[in-house]
N, CA, C and O atoms as a CHARMM CRD file, in Angstrom:
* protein
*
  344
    1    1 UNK  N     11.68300 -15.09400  11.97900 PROA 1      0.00000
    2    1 UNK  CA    10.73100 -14.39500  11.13300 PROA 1      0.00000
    3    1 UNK  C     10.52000 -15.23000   9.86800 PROA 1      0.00000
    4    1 UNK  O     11.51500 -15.49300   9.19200 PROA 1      0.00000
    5    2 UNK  N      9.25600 -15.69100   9.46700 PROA 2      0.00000
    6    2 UNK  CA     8.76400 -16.26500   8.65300 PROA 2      0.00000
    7    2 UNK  C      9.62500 -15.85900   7.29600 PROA 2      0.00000
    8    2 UNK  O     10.57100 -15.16700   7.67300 PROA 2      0.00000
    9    3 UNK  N      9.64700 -16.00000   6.10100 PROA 3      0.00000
   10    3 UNK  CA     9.60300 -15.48000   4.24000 PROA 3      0.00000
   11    3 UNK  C      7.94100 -14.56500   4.16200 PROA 3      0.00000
   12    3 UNK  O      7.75900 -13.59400   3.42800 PROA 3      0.00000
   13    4 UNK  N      7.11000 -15.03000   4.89100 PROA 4      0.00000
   14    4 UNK  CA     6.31700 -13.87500   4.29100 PROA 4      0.00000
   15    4 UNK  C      5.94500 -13.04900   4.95700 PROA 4      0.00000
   16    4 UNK  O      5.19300 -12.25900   4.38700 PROA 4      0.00000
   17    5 UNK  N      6.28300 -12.73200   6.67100 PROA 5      0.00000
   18    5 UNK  CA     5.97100 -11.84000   7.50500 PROA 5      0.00000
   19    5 UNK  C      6.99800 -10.67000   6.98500 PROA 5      0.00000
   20    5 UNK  O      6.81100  -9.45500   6.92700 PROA 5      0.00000
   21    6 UNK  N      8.58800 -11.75300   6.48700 PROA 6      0.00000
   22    6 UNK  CA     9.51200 -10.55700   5.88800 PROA 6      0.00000
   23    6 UNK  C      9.07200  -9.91700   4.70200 PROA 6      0.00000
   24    6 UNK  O      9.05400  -8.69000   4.59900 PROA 6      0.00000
   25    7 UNK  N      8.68600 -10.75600   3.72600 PROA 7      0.00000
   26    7 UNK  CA     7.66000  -9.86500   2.77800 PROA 7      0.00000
   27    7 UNK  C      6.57100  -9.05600   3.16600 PROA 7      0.00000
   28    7 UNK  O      5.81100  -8.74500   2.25000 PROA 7      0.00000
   29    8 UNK  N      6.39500  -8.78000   3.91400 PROA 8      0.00000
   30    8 UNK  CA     5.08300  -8.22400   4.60100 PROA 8      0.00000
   31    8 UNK  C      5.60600  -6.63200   4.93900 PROA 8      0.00000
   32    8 UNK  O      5.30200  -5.50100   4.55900 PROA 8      0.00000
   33    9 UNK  N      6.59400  -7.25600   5.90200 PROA 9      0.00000
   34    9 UNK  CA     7.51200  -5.99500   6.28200 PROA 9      0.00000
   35    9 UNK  C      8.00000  -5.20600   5.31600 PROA 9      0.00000
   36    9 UNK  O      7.92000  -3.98100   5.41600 PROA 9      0.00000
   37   10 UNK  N      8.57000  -5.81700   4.25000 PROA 10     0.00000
   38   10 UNK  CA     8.97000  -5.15400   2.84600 PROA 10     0.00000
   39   10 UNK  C      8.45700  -4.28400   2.34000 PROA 10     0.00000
   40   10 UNK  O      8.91500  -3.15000   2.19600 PROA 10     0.00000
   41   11 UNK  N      7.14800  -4.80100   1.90100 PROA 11     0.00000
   42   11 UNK  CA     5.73200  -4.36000   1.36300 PROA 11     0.00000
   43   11 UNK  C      5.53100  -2.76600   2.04700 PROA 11     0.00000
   44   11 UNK  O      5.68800  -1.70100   1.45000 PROA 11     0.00000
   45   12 UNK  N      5.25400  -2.90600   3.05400 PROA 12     0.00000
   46   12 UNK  CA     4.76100  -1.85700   4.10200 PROA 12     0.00000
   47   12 UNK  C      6.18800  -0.72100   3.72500 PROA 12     0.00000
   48   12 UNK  O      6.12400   0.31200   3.05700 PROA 12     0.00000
   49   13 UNK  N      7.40400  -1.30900   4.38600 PROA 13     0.00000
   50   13 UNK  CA     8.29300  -0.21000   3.92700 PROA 13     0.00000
   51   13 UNK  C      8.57200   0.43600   2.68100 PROA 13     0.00000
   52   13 UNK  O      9.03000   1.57800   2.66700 PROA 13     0.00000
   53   14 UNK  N      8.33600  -0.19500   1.65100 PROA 14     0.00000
   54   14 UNK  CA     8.66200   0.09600   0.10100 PROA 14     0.00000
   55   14 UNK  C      6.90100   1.40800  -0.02000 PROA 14     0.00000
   56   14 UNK  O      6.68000   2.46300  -0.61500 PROA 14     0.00000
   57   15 UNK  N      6.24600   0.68800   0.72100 PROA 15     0.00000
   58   15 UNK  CA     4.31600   1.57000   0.65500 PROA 15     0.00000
   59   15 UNK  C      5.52300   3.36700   0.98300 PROA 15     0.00000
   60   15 UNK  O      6.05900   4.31200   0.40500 PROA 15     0.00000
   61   16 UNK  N      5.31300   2.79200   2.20400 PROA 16     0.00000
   62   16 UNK  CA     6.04800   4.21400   3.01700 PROA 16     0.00000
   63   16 UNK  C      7.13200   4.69600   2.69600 PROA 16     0.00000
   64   16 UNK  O      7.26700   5.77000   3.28300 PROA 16     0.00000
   65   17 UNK  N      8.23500   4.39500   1.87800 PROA 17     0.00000
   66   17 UNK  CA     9.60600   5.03600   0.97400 PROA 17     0.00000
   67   17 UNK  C      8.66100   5.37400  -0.34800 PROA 17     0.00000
   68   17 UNK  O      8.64300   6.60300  -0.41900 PROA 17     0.00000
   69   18 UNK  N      8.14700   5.01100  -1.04800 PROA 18     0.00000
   70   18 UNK  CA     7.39000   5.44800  -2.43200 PROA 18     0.00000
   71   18 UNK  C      6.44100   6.66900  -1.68200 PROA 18     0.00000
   72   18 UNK  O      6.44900   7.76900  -2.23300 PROA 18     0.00000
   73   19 UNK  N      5.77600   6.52800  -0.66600 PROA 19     0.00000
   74   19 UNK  CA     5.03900   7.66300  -0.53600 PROA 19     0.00000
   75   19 UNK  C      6.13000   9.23900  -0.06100 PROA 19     0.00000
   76   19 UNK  O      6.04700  10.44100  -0.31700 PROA 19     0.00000
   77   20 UNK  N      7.21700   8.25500   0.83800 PROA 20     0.00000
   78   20 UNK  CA     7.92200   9.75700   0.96100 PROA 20     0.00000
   79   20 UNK  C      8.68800  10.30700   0.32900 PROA 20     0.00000
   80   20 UNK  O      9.46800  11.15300   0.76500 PROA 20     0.00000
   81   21 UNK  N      8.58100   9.79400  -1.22300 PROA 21     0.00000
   82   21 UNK  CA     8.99000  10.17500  -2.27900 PROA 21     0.00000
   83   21 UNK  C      8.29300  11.26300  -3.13100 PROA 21     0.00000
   84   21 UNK  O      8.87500  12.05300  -3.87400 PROA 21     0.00000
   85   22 UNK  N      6.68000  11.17100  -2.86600 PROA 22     0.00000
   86   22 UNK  CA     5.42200  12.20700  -3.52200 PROA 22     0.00000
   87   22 UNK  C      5.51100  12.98700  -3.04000 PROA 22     0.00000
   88   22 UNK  O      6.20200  12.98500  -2.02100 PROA 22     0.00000
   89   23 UNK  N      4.77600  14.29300  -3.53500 PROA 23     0.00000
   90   23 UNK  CA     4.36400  15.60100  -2.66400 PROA 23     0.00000
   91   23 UNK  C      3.64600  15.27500  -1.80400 PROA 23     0.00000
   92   23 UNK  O      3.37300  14.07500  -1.78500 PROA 23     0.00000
   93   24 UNK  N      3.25100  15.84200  -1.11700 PROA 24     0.00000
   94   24 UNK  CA     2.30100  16.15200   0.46900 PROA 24     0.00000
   95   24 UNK  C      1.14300  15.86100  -0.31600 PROA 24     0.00000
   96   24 UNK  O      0.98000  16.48700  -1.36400 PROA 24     0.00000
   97   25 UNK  N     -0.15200  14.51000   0.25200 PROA 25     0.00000
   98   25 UNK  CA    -1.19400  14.55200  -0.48300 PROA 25     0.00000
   99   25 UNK  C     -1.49500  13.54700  -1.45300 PROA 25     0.00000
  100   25 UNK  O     -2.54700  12.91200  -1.52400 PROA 25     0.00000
  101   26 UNK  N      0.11200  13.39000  -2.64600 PROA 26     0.00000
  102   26 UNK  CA    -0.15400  12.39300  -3.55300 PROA 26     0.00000
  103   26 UNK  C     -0.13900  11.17900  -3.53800 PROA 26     0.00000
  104   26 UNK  O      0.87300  11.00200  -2.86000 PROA 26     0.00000
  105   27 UNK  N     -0.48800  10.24000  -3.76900 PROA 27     0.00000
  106   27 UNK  CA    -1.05700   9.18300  -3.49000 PROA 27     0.00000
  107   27 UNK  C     -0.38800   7.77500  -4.95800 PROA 27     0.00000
  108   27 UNK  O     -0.22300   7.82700  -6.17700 PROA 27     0.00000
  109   28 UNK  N     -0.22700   6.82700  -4.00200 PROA 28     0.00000
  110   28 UNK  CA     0.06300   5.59400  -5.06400 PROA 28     0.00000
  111   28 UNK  C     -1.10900   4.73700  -4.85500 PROA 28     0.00000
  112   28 UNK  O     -2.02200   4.78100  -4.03100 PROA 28     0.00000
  113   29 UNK  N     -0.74200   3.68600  -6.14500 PROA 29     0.00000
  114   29 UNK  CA    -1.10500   2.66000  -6.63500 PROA 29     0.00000
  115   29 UNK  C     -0.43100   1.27700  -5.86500 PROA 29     0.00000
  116   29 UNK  O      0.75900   0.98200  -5.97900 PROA 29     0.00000
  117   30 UNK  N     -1.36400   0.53400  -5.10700 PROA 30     0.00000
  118   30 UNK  CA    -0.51400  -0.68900  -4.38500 PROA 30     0.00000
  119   30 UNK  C      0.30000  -1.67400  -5.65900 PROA 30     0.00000
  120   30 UNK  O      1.11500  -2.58500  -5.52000 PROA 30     0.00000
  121   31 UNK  N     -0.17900  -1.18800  -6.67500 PROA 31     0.00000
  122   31 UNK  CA     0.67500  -2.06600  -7.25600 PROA 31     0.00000
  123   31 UNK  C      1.71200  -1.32800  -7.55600 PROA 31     0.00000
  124   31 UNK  O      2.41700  -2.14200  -8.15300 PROA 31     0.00000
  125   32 UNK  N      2.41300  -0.11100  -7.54300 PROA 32     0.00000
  126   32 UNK  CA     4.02700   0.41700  -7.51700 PROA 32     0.00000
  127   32 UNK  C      4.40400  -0.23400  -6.09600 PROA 32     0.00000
  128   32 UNK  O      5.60600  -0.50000  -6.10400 PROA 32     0.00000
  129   33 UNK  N      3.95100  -0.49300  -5.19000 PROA 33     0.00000
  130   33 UNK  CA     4.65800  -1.20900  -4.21200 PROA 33     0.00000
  131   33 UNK  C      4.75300  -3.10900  -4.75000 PROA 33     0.00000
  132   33 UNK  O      5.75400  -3.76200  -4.45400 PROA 33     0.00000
  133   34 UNK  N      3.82400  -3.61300  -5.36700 PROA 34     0.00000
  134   34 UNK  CA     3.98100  -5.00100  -6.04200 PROA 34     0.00000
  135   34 UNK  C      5.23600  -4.91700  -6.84500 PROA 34     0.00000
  136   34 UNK  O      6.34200  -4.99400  -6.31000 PROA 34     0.00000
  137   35 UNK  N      5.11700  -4.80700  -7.74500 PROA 35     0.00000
  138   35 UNK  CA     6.58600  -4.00900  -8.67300 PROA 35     0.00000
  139   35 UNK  C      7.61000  -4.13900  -7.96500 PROA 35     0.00000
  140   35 UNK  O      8.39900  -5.04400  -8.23800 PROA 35     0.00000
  141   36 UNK  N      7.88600  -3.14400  -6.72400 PROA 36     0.00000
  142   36 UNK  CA     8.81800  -2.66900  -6.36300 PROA 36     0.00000
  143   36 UNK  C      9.43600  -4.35100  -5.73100 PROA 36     0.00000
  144   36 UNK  O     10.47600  -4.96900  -5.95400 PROA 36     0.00000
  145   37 UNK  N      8.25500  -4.64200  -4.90000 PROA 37     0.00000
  146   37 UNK  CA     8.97700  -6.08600  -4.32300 PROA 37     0.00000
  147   37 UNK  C      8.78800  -7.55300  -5.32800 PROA 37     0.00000
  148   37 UNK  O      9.42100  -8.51900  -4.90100 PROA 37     0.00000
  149   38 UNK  N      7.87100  -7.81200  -6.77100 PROA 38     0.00000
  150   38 UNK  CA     7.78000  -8.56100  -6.76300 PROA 38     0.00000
  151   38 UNK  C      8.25100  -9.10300  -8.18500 PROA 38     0.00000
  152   38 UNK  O      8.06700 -10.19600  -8.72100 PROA 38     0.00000
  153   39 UNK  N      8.99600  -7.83500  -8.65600 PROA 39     0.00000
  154   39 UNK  CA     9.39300  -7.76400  -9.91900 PROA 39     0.00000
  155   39 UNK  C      8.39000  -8.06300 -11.57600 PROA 39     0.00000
  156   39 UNK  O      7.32100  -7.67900 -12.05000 PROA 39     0.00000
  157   40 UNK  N      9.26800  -8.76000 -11.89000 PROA 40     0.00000
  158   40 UNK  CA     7.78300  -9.44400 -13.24300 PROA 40     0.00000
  159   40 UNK  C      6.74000 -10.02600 -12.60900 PROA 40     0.00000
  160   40 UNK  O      5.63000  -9.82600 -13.10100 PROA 40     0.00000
  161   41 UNK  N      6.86700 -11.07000 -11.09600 PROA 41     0.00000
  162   41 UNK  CA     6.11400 -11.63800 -11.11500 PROA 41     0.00000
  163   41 UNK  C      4.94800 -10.93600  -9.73000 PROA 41     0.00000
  164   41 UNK  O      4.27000 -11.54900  -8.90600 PROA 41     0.00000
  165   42 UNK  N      5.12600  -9.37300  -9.97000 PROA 42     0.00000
  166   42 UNK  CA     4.05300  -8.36800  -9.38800 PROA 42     0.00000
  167   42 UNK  C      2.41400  -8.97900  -8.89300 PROA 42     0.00000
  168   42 UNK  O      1.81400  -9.01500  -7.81900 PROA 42     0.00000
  169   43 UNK  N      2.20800  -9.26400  -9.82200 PROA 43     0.00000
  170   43 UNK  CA     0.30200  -9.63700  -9.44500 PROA 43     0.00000
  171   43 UNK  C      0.46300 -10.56600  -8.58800 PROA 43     0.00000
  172   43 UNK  O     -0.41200 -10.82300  -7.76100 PROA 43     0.00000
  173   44 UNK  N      1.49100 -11.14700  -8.64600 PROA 44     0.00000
  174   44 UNK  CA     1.05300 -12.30100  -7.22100 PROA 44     0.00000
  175   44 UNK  C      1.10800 -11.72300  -5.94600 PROA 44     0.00000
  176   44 UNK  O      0.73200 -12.24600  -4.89700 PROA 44     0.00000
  177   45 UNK  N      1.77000 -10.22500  -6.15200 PROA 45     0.00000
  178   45 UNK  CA     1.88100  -9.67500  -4.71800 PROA 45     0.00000
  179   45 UNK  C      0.79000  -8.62900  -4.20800 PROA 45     0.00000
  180   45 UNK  O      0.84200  -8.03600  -3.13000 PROA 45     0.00000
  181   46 UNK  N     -0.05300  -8.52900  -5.02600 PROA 46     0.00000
  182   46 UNK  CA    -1.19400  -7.55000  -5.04500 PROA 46     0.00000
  183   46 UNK  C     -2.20600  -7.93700  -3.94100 PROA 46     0.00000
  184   46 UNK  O     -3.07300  -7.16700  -3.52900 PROA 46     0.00000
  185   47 UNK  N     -2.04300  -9.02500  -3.56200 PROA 47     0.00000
  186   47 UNK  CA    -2.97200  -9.06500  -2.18800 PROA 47     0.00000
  187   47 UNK  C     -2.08100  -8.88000  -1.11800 PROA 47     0.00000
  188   47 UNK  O     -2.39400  -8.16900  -0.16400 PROA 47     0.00000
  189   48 UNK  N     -1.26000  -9.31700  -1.17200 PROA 48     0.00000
  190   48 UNK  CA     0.02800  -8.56600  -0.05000 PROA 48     0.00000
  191   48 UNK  C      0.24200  -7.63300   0.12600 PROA 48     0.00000
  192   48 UNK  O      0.77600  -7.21800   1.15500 PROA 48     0.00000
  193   49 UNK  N     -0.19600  -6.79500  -1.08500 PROA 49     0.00000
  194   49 UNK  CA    -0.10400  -4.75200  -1.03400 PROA 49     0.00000
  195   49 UNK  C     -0.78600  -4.05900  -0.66400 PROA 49     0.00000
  196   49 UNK  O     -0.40900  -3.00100  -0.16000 PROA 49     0.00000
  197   50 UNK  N     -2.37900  -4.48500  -0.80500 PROA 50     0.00000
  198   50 UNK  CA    -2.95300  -4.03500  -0.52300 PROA 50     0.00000
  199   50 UNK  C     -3.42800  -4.54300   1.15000 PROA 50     0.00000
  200   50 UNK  O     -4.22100  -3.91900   1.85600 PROA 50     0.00000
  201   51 UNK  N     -2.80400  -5.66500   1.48400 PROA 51     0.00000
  202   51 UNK  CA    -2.94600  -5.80300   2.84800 PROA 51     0.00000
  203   51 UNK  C     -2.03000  -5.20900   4.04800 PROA 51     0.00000
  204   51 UNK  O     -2.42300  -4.75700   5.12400 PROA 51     0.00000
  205   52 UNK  N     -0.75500  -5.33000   3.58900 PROA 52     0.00000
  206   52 UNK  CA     0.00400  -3.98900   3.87500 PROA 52     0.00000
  207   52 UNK  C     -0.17900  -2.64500   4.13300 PROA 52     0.00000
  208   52 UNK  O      0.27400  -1.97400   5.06100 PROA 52     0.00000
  209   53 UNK  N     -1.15900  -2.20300   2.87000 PROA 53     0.00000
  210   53 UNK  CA    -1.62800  -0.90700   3.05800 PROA 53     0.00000
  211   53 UNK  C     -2.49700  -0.92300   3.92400 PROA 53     0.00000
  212   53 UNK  O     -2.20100  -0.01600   4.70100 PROA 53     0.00000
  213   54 UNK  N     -3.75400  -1.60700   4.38900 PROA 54     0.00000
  214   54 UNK  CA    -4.98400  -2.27500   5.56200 PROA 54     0.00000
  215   54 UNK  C     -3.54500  -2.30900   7.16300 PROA 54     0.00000
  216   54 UNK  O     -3.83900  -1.94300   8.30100 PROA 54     0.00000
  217   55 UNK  N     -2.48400  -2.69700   6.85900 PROA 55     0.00000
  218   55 UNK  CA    -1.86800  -2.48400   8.36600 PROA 55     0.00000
  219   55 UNK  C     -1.17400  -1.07300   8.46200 PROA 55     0.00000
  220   55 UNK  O     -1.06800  -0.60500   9.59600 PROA 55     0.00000
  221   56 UNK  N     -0.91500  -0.68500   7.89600 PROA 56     0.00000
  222   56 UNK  CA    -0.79500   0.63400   7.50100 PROA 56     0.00000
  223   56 UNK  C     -1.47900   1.66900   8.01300 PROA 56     0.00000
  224   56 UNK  O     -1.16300   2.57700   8.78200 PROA 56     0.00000
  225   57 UNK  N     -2.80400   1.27900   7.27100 PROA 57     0.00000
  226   57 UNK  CA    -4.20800   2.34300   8.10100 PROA 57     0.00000
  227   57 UNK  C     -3.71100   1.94200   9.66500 PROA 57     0.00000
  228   57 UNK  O     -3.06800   2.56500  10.51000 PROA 57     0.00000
  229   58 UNK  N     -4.22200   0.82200   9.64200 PROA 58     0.00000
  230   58 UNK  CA    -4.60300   0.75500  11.46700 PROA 58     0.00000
  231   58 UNK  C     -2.86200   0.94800  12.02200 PROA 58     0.00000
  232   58 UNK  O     -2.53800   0.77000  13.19600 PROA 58     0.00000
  233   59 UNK  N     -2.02900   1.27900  11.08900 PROA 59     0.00000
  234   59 UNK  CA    -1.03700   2.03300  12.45400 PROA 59     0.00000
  235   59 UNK  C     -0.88500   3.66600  12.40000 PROA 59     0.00000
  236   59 UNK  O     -0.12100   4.43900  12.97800 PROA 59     0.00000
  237   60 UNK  N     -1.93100   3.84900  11.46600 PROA 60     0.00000
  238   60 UNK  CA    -2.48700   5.54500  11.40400 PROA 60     0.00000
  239   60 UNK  C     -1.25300   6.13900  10.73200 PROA 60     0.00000
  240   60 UNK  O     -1.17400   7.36600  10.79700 PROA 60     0.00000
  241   61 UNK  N     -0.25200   5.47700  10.08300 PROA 61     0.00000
  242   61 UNK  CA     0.36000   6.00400   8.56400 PROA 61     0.00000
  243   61 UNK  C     -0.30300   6.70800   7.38200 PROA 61     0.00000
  244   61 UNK  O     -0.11100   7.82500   6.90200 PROA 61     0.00000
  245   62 UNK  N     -1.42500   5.38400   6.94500 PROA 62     0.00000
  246   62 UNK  CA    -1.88100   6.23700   5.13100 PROA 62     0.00000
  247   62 UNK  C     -3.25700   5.90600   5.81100 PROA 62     0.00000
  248   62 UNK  O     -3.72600   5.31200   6.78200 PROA 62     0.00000
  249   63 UNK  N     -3.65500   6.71800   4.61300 PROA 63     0.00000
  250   63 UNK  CA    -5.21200   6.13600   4.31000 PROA 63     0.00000
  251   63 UNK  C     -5.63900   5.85700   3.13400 PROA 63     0.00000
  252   63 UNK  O     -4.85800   6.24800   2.26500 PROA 63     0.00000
  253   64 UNK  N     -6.56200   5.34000   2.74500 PROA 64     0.00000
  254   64 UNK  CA    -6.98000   4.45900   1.66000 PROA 64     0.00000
  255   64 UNK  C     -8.02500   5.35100   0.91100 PROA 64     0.00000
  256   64 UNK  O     -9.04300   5.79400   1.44400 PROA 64     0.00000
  257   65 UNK  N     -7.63800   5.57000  -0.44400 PROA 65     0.00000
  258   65 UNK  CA    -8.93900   6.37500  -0.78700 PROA 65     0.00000
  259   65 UNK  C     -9.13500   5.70700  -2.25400 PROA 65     0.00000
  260   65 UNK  O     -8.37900   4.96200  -2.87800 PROA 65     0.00000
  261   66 UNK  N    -10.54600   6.28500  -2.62100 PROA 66     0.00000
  262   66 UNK  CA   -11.46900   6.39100  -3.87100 PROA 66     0.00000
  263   66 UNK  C    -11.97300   7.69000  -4.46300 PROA 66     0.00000
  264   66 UNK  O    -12.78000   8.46700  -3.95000 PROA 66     0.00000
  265   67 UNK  N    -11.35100   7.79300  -5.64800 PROA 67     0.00000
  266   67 UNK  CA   -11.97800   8.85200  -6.18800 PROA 67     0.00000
  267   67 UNK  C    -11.70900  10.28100  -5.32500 PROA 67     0.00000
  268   67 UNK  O    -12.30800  11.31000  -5.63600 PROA 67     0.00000
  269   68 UNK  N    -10.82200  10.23700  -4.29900 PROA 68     0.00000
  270   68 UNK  CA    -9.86900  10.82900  -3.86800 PROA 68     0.00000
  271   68 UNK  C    -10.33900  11.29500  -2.34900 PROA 68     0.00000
  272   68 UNK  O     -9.89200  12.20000  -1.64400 PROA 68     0.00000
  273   69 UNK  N    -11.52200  10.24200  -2.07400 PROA 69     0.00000
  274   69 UNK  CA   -12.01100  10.31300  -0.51200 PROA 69     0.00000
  275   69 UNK  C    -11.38800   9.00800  -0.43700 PROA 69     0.00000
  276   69 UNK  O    -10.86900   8.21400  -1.22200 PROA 69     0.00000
  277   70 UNK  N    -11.73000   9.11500   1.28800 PROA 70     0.00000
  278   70 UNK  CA   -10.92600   8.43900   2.38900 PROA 70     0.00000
  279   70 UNK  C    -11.86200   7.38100   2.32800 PROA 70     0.00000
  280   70 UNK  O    -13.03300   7.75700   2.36900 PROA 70     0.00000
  281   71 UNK  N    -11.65900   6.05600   2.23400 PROA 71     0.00000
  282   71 UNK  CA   -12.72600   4.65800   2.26300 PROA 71     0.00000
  283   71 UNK  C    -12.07500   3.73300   3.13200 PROA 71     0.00000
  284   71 UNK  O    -10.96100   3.81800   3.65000 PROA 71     0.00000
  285   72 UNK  N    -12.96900   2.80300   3.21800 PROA 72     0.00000
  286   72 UNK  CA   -12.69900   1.70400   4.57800 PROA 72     0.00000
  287   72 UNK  C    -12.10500   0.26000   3.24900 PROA 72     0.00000
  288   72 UNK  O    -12.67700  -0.46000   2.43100 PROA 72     0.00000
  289   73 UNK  N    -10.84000   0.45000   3.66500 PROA 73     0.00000
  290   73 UNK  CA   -10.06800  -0.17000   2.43700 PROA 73     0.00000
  291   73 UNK  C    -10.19200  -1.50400   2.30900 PROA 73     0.00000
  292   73 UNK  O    -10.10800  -2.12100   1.24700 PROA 73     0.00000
  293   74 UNK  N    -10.49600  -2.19700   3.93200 PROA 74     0.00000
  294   74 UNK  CA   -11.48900  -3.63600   3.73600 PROA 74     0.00000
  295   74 UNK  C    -12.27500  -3.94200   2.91000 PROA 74     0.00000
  296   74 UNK  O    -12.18800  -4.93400   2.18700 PROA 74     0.00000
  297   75 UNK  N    -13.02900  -3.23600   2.90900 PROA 75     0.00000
  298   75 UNK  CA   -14.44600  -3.12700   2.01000 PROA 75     0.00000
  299   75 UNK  C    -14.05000  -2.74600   0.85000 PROA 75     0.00000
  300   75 UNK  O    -14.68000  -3.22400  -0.09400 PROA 75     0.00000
  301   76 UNK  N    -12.92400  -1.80100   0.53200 PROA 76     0.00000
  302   76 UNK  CA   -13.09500  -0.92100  -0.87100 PROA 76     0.00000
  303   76 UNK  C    -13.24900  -2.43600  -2.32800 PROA 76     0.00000
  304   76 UNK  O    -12.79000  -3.56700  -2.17300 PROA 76     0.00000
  305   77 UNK  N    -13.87000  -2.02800  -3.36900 PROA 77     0.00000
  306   77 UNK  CA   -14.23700  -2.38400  -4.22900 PROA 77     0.00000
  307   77 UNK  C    -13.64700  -2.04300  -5.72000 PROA 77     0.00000
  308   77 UNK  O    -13.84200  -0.97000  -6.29100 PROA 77     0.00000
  309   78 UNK  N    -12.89700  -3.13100  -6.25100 PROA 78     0.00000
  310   78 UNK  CA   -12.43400  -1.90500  -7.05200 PROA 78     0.00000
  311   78 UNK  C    -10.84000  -1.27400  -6.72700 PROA 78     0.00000
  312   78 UNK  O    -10.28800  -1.35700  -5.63000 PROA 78     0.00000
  313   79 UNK  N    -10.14100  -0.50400  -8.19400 PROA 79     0.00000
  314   79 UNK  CA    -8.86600  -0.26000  -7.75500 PROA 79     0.00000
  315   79 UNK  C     -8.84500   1.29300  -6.23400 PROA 79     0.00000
  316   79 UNK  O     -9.69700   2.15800  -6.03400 PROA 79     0.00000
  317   80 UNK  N     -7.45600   1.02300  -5.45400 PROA 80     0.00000
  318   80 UNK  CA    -7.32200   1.89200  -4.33800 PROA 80     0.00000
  319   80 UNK  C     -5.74600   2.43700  -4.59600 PROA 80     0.00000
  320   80 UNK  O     -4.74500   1.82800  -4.97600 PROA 80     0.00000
  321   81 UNK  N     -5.99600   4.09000  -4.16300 PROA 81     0.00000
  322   81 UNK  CA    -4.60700   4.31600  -3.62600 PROA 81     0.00000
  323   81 UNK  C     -4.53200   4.59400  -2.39400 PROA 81     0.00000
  324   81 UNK  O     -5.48800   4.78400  -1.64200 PROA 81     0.00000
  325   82 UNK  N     -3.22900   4.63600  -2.08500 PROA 82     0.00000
  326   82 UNK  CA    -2.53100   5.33200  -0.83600 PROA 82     0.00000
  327   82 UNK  C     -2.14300   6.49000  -0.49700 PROA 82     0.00000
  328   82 UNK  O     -1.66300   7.16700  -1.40700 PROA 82     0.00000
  329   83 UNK  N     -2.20200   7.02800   0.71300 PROA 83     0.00000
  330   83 UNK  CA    -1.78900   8.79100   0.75700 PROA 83     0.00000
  331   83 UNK  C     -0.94700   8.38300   2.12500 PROA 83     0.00000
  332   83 UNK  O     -0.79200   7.29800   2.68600 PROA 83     0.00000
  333   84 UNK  N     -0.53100   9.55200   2.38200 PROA 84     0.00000
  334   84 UNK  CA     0.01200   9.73700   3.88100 PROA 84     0.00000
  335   84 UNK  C     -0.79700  10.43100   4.40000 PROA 84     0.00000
  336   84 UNK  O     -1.19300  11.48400   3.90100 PROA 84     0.00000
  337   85 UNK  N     -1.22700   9.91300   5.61300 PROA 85     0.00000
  338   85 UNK  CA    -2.12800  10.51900   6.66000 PROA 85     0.00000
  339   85 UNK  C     -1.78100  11.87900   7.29000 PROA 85     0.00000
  340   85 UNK  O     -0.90000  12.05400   8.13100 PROA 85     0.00000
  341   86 UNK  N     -2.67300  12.91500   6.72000 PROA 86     0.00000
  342   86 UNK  CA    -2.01600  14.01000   7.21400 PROA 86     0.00000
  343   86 UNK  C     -2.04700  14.40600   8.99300 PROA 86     0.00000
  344   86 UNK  O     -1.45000  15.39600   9.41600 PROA 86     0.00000
């Protein structure tokens, strides 16, 4: 296993332990998952988080929203959180 497929894996698990930490519904910021794995040096992991969260969707875990609808997180524009897929 690669250093960044294991970061990858990280990413995704730290997404999914922070969410099953919220109430039913509430939703994070991909960057509390940057943080969580990338310490001070966070922003470098922000495309890793939010791509994480993109494998995420397609294993029908979270979904990606705006303004507190459900968006196609490829495309989204702009900051995104995460929910758990009810």
């Amino acid at each position: 296993m690669t250093p960044a497929s294991q970061r990858d894996q990280q990413l995704e698990r730290v997404i999914l332990e922070l969410l099953a930490k919220r109430a039913e519904g509430a939703t994070i910021c991909p960057s509390e998952a940057a943080r969580a794995v990338g310490g001070d040096e966070w922003r470098g992991e922000m495309d890793a988080a939010r791509a994480a969260a993109l494998r995420l969707v397609a294993a029908g875990d979270v979904d990606i929203t705006q303004g507190g609808e459900v968006v196609d997180g490829a495309s989204a524009k702009g900051p995104i959180r995460i929910r758990r897929r009810a």
